[in-house]
C-alpha positions, 0 to 999 in steps of 0.5 A: 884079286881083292876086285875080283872076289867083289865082283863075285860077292856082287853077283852071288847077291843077284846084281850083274858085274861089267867084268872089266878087271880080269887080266885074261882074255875072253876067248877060249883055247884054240880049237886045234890045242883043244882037239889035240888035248883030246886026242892025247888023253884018249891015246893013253897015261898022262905021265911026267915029261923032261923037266925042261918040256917035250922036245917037240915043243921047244924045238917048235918054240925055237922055230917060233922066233925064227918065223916071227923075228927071224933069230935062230935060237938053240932049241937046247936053251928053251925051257918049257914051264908051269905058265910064266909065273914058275918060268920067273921064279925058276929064272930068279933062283938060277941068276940071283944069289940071296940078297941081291937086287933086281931093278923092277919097273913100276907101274908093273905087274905086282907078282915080280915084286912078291915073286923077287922077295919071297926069294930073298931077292931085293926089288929095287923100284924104278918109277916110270912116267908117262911122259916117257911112256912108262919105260925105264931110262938107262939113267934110272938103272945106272942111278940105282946101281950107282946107289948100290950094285944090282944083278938085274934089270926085268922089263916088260914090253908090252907092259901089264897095266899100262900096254905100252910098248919098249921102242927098239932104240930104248930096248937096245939102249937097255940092253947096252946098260945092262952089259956095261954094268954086267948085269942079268936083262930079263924080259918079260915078253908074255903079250908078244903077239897082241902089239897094235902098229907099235913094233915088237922086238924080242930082247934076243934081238939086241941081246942073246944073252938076255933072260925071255919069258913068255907064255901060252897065256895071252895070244894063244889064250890058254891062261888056265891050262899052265904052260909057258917057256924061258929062252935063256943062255947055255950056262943057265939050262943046266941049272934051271933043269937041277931046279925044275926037276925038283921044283915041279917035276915037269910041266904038265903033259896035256898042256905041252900037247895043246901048246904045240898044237896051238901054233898051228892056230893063227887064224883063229887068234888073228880073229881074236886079236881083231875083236880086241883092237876093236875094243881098243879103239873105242876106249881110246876114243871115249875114255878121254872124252869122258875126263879120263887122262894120260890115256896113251895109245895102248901099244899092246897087251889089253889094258887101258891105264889111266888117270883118274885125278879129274875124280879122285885121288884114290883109285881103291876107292874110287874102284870100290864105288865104281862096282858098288854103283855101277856094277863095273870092275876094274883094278885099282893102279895100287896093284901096279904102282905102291907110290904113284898108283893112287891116282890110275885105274887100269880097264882090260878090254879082252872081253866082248865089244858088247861089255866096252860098250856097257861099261862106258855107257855106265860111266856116262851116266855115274862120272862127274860132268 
């Protein structure tokens, strides 16, 4: 937020910017959920739903899984919500009593940490490395927990910065610890969808107990229109429900309508799909020409991360000079990693062909050779 709101004072001075730090893709909603939603606030009020979403929409959600992993999932434990960001925060309350400790992955998105905390709820950090790919060891958790107990583990796969993908074997070895410890495994499934040759496996896959979280956000590209869904265990709707309901009310209407719609619209979001595996190869190919390491194949999701150790040692800095004299943003690896971070910056490549191709022709011209 902190490059963001440079970017944006850069601008209003009247210097461009090489949006390369925005998390969302560069496309629009779906056309057929665009249409929908049009037709739904020409037909009448647009009122409160169920608390756990419209049952056309979960019963679609439901539908979704079998078609794309072939699991059956009761449409009963999906739970649609107010995008991924009140799906966590409703998964949290209902799994986790105050003061107990959820194992979270770093680098990581930052909000499951500030999420877990204005909880009271303890993240414990489990540092990744790339050498493993930036994936949690049964290991690391089993330490942990040996260090003192934990209720949870949260993994996300692909994972936002690295865009690195869990192989099946280590999502179920994970999973196989989680249930010899008895604790809760969340994943945070939201880039499902955007994987690049590396295979994509629910968690339901090798545990139907486990936690699911995902979104409207990034594949179908409906970031700002806030809907997302939770597929948990029967034990857990009754009290995810107690709690949306006086929470958030419902999920907003319009954006179930859109969400619904948007299934119907793979055409059009293969197509943007192509656009940002075309961006993907370009980075991969010249982020390590220029001197960039630890550059890994960019499993999914729209994220380079890598390491910027050949030009600095503090990736704030180095983003702060970066915009300043470039006029190219991107995140610090700080947002990700409080221990390690100041060494990585993380570039999203959802934007147009033509802003990866600026961005690295400014980066020729202003690294170090």
């Amino acid at each position: 937020m902190d490059v963001m709101r440079a970017a944006a004072s850069r601008l209003a001075s009247g210097h461009d910017v090489v949006h390369m730090e925005v998390g969302e893709p560069g496309t629009p909603a779906p056309q057929a959920a665009i249409a929908a939603a049009e037709r739904a606030l020409r037909a009448g009020p647009i009122g409160y739903t169920q608390a756990l979403g419209m049952d056309a929409l979960r019963q679609r959600i439901a539908r979704h899984y079998r078609d794309r992993h072939g699991i059956d999932v009761d449409p009963g434990r999906v739970i649609v919500t107010q995008g991924s960001s009140a799906a966590f925060i409703l998964a949290f309350l209902a799994a986790f009593n105050p003061g107990e400790r959820l194992a979270v992955p770093i680098p990581g998105y930052p909000a499951y940490r500030h999420t877990t905390t204005a909880l009271d709820i303890e993240p414990v950090i489990i540092e990744t490395k790339a050498a493993e790919r930036w994936a949690p060891t049964p290991s690391a958790v089993r330490a942990a927990h040996q260090e003192k107990p934990l209720a949870g583990l949260l993994v996300a796969s692909p994972n936002n910065p690295t865009g690195t993908v869990i192989s099946p074997d280590d999502l179920t070895a994970l999973a196989g610890c989680c249930r010899d410890l008895g604790i809760w495994l969340i994943s945070d499934e939201i880039y499902h969808g955007l994987t690049y040759g590396a295979p994509e496996t629910t968690a339901l896959a090798v545990d139907d107990d486990a936690i699911i979280v995902n979104s409207f956000s990034k594949y179908w590209c409906m970031t700002g229109w806030r809907v997302g869904w939770l597929v948990v265990p029967e034990r857990l709707v009754r009290p995810i429900e107690c709690l949306a309901q006086n929470l958030f009310i419902s999920p907003p209407l319009l954006s179930q309508v859109a969400a619904l719609a948007a299934f119907e619209a793979d055409e059009e979001l293969e197509g943007y799909k192509r656009a940002y595996a075309r961006n993907r190869a370009i980075l991969m190919s010249e982020l390590p020409a220029l001197g960039f390491r630890e550059v890994l194949p960019m499993d999914g999701a729209f994220y380079a991360y890598c390491s910027i150790e050949p030009f600095s040692n503090d990736s704030k800095a180095f983003a702060a000079k970066l915009l300043a004299e470039t006029g190219i943003a991107a995140t610090p690896g700080l947002d990700f990693d409080p221990a390690h971070g100041h060494r990585y910056i993380r570039f999203s490549y959802a934007g147009p062909e033509a802003t990866i191709v600026e961005c690295l022709r400014r980066l020729k011209g202003w690294l170090p050779r």
